[in-house]
C-alpha positions in Angstrom: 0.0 0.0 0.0 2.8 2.4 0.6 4.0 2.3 -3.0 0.7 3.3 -4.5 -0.2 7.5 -4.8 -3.0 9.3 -2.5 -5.7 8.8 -5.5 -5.2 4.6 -5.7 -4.5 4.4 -1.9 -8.2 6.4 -1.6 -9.9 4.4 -4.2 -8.7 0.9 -2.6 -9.8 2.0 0.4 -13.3 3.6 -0.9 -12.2 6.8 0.4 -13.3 10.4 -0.3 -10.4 12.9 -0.4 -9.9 15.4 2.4 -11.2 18.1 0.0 -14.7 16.3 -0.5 -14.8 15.2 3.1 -15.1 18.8 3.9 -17.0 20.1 1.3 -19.5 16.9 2.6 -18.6 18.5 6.2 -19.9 21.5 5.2 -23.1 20.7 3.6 -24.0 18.7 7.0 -23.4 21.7 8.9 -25.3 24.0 6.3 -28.4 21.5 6.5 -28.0 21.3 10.3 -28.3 25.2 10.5 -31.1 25.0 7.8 -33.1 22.7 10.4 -32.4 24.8 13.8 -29.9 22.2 15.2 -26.5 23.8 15.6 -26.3 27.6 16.7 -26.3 29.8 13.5 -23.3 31.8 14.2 -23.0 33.6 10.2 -26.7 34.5 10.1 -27.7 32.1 7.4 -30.6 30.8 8.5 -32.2 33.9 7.4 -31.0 33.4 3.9 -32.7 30.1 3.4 -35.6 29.8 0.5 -37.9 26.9 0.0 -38.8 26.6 -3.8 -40.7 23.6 -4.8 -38.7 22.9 -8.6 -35.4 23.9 -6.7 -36.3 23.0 -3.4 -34.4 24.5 -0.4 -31.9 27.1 -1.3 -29.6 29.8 -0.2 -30.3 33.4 -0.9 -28.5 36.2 -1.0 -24.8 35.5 -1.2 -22.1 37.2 1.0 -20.5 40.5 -0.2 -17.4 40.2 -2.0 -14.6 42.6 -1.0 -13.5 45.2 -4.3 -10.6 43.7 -6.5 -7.8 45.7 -5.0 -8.3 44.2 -1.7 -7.5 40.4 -3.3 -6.5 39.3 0.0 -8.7 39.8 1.9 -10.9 38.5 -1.1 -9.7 35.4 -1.1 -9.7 34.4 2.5 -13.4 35.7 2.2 -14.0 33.1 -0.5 -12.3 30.7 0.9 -14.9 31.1 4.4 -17.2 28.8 5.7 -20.1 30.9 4.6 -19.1 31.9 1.5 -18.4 28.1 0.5 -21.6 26.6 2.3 -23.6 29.0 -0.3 -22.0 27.8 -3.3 -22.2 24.3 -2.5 -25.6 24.4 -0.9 -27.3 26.0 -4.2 -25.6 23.0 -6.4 -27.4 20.1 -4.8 -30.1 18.4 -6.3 -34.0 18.9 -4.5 -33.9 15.3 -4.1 -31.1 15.9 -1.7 -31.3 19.3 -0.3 -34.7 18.7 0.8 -34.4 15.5 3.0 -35.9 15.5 6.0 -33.8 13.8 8.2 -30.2 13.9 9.1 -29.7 10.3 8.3 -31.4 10.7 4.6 -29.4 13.9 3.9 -26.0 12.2 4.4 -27.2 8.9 2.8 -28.3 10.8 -0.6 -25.3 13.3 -0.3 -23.3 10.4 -0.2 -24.7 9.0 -3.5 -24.5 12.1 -4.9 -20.8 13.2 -4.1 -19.7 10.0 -5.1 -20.9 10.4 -8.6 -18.5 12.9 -9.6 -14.6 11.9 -9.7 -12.9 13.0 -6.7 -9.7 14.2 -8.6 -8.1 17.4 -9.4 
């Protein structure tokens, strides 16, 4: 096992890679704030919009900083909030809208694991 890269070592071991395991982190969180069961500390819950053809999404998207301040811009991109939003809004209704913790990280899985998770 130690001879074979990060990518066949992850695929042998039916393993997400540390990117997608917190991209999948954060859409738990994101759904756990949507349903009041973790403290809202970035003021999303406010933000949330049920549509029935879209079903539950994420409105109004954090301010970006002014090009000269790239910086700053970046590490605001790179944010919890900032990243929940854009990952939130790509999810299917069939997965965004679950009902329960247990379905949301059951039909997340499925759908996380249809893309390939490599750069």
């Amino acid at each position: 096992m130690e001879a074979t890269d990060y990518w066949e070592r992850l695929r042998r071991l039916d393993l997400m890679s540390l990117q997608r395991r917190r991209q999948r982190y954060s859409l738990i969180h994101t759904w756990k704030v949507y349903h009041d069961l973790v403290p809202d500390s970035t003021g999303m819950r406010s933000n949330f919009d049920s549509d029935g053809r879209l079903g539950v999404q994420l409105k109004n998207p954090p301010k970006y900083i002014t090009k000269a301040d790239t910086k700053r811009a970046n590490h605001l991109f790179q944010s919890y909030g900032v990243q929940a939003y854009h990952l939130w809004n790509k999810l299917p209704v069939q997965v965004n809208s679950c009902s329960t913790l247990e379905s949301f990280k059951s039909t997340l899985g499925v759908f996380l694991n249809s893309f390939h998770d490599r750069p």
